[in-house]
C-alpha positions in Angstrom: -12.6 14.9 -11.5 -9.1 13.7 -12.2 -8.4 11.5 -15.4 -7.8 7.7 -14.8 -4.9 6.0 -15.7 -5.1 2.8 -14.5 -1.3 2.4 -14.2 -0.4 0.7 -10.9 3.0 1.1 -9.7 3.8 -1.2 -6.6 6.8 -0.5 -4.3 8.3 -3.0 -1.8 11.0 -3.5 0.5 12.7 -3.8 4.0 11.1 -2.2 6.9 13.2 1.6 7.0 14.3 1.1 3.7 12.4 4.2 1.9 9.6 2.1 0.5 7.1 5.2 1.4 9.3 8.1 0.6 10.0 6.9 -3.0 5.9 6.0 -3.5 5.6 9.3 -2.2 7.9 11.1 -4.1 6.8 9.8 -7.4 2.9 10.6 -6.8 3.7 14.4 -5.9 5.3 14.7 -9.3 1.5 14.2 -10.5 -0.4 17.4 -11.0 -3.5 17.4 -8.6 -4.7 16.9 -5.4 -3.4 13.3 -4.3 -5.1 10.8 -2.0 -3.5 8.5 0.7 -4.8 5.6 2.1 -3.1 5.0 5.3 -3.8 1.4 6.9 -2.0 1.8 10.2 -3.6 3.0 13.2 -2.8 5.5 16.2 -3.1 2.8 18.6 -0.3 4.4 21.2 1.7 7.4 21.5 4.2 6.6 19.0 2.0 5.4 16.4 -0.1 8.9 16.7 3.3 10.6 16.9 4.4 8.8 13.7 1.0 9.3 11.6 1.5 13.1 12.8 5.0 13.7 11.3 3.7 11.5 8.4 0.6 13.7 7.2 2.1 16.7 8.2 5.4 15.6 5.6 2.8 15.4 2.8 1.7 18.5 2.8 -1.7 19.9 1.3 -1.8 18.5 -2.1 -3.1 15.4 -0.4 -5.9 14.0 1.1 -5.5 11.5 3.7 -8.0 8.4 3.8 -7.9 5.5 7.6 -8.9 2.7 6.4 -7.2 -0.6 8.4 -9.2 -3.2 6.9 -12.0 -2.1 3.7 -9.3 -0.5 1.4 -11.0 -1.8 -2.0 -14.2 -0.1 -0.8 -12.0 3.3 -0.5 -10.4 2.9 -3.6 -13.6 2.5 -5.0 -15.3 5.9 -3.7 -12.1 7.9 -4.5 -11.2 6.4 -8.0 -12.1 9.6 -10.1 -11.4 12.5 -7.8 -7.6 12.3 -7.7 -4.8 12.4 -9.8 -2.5 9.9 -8.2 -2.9 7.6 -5.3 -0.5 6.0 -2.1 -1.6 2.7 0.0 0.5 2.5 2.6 1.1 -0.3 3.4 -0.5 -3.8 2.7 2.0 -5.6 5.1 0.2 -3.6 7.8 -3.2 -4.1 6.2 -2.7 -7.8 6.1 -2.4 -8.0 10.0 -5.4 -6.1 10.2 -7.0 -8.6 8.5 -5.5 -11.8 10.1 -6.5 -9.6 13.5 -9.8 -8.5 13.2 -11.9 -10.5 10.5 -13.0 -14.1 9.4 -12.7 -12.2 6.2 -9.2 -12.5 5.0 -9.4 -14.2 1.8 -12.6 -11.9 0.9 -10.8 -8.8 1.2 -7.6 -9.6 -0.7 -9.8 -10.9 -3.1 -12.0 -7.2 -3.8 -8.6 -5.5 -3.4 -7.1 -7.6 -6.5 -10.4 -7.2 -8.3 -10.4 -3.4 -8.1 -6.9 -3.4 -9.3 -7.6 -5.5 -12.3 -10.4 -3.4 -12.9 -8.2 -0.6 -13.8 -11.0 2.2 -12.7 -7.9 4.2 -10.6 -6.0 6.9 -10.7 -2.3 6.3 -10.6 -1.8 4.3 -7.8 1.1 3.7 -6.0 1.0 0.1 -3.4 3.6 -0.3 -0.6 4.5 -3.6 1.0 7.2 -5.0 3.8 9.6 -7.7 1.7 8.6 -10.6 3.9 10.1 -13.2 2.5 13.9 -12.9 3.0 13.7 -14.0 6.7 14.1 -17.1 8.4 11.5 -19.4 9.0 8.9 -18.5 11.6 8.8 -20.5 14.3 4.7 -20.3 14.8 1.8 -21.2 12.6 0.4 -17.6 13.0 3.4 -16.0 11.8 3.9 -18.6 9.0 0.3 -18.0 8.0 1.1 -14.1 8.1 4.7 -14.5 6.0 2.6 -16.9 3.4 -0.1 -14.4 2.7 1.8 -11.6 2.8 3.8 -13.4 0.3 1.1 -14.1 -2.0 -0.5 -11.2 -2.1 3.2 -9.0 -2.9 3.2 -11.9 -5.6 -0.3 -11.1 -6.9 0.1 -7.4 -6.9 3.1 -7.7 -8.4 1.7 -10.0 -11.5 -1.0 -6.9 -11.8 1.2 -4.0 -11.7 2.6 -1.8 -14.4 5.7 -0.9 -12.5 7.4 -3.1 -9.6 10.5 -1.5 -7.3 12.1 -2.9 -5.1 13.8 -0.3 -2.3 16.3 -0.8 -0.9 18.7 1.5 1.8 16.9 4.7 -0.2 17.8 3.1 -3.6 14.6 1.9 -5.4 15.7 -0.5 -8.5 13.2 -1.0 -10.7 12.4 -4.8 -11.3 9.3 -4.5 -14.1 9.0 -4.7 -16.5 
């Protein structure tokens, strides 16, 4: 059984812009085995070849949870068995949601409420920056760039630590 924290760290930035390798970088200076909760999903060849080079980058001080859609439920089963945890990423999670469920609001809802909960190890959230774009031109994708906005807003408001990353440079913008 690892010792909870409860400090949440959230990481966010430009697609490419080493969002995931500074998340992961900072968990594998925790002692421990280390859990990551990947959201996207081999759906084609590159996707498989991508989660391949991913987990096999991590190495074997962590444990690697699929979960596209229930990540609160996860969190919950692993939150005292690791030292330090990665979700990566929300943005992906997100379209999941918007994809496959009537659900939406209900699962950002028990994601936020586990994180206020504090029952966690230390865990590290990625998200995509959506918000410096234009416009969408499409309700879908405005829907998508508002929610996505909200919920980087709300994690944000929870979290300990926020960085922002950008080209490989993560500044830290809280506290």
């Amino acid at each position: 059984m690892a010792e909870n924290s409860g400090v949440i760290i959230f990481v966010i930035g430009g697609a490419r812009s080493g969002k995931s390798s500074f998340a992961l970088g900072r968990a594998g200076e925790t002692k421990g085995i280390k859990a990551y909760v990947a959201t996207g999903e081999p759906l084609d060849d590159e996707m498989r070849d991508r989660i391949e080079k991913h987990r096999a980058q991590r190495g074997k001080d962590w444990v690697t949870f699929e979960e596209p859609i229930r990540i609160a439920q996860v969190l919950e089963k692993i939150a005292h068995d690791y030292s330090a945890a990665v979700i990566d990423c929300l943005t992906i999670w997100l379209s999941n949601l918007m994809l496959r469920t009537e659900t939406v609001e209900c699962e950002i809802d028990a994601f936020l409420g586990f994180l206020k909960k504090r029952d966690c190890p230390t865990l590290f959230i990625v998200a995509n920056e959506v918000g410096m774009g234009i416009v969408p031109d499409n309700a879908l994708s405005r829907k998508f760039r508002d929610l996505a906005g909200n919920l980087n807003q709300d994690v944000a408001a929870i979290a300990d630590e926020v960085y922002l990353v950008t080209a490989g440079v993560p500044l830290r913008i809280k506290p």
